[in-house]
C-alpha positions in Angstrom: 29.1 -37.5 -24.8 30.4 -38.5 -21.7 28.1 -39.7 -18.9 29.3 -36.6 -16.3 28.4 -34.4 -19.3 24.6 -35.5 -20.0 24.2 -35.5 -16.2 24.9 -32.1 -16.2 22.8 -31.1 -19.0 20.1 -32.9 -17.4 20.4 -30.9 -14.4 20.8 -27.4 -16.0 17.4 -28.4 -18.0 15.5 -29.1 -14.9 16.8 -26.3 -13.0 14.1 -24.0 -14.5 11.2 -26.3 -13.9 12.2 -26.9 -10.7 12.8 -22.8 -9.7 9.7 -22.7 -10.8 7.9 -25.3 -8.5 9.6 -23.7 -5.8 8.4 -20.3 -6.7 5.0 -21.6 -6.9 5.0 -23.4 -3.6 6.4 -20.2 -1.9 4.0 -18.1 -3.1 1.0 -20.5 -1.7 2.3 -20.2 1.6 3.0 -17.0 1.6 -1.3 -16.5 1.1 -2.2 -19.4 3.0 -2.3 -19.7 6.7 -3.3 -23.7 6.7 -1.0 -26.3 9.0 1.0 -27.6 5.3 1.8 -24.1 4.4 3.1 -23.3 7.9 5.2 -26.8 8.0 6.3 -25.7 4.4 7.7 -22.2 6.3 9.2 -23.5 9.7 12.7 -24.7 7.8 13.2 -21.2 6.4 12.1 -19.3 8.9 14.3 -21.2 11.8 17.4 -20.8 9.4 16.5 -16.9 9.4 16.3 -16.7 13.4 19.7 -18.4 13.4 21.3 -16.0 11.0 19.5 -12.8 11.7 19.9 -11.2 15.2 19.7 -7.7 16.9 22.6 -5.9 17.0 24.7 -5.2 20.2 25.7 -0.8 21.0 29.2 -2.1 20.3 28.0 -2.9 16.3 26.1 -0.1 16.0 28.7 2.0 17.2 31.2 0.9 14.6 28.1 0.7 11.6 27.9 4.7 12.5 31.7 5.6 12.6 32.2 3.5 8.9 29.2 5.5 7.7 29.7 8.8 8.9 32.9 9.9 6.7 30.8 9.4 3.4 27.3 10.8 4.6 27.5 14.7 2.8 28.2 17.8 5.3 25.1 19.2 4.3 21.7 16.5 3.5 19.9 18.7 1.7 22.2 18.9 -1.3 21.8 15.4 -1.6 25.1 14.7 -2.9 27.8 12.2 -2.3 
């Protein structure tokens, strides 16, 4: 076994132990409302503001002319 390949292994192994830590930690500051959890949060939740905004008319505009040609003529059948 080469050394690149055991490193790899390694890696793979921890991976679910270290989802899981995550998950955990996530989940407490999801409940909590204490300084840590809210320090925890900040990273994420700046990295959302910079790739979430409102959209401009212009956007919408085009969102509703791609849509439109596959909504069905008439809603209530339901069908597409």
């Amino acid at each position: 076994w080469s050394g690149t390949m055991l490193r790899v292994l390694y890696k793979l192994a921890m991976l679910p132990l270290l989802v899981g830590i995550c998950y955990e930690i996530l989940k407490w500051a999801g409940r909590s409302n204490s300084l840590l959890a809210r320090a925890v949060s900040v990273p994420g939740l700046w990295l959302q503001h910079l790739t979430t905004f409102e959209p401009e008319d212009d956007m919408i505009e085009v969102a509703i002319a791609a849509v439109t040609p596959v909504l069905p003529k008439k809603p209530e059948d339901g069908q597409w």
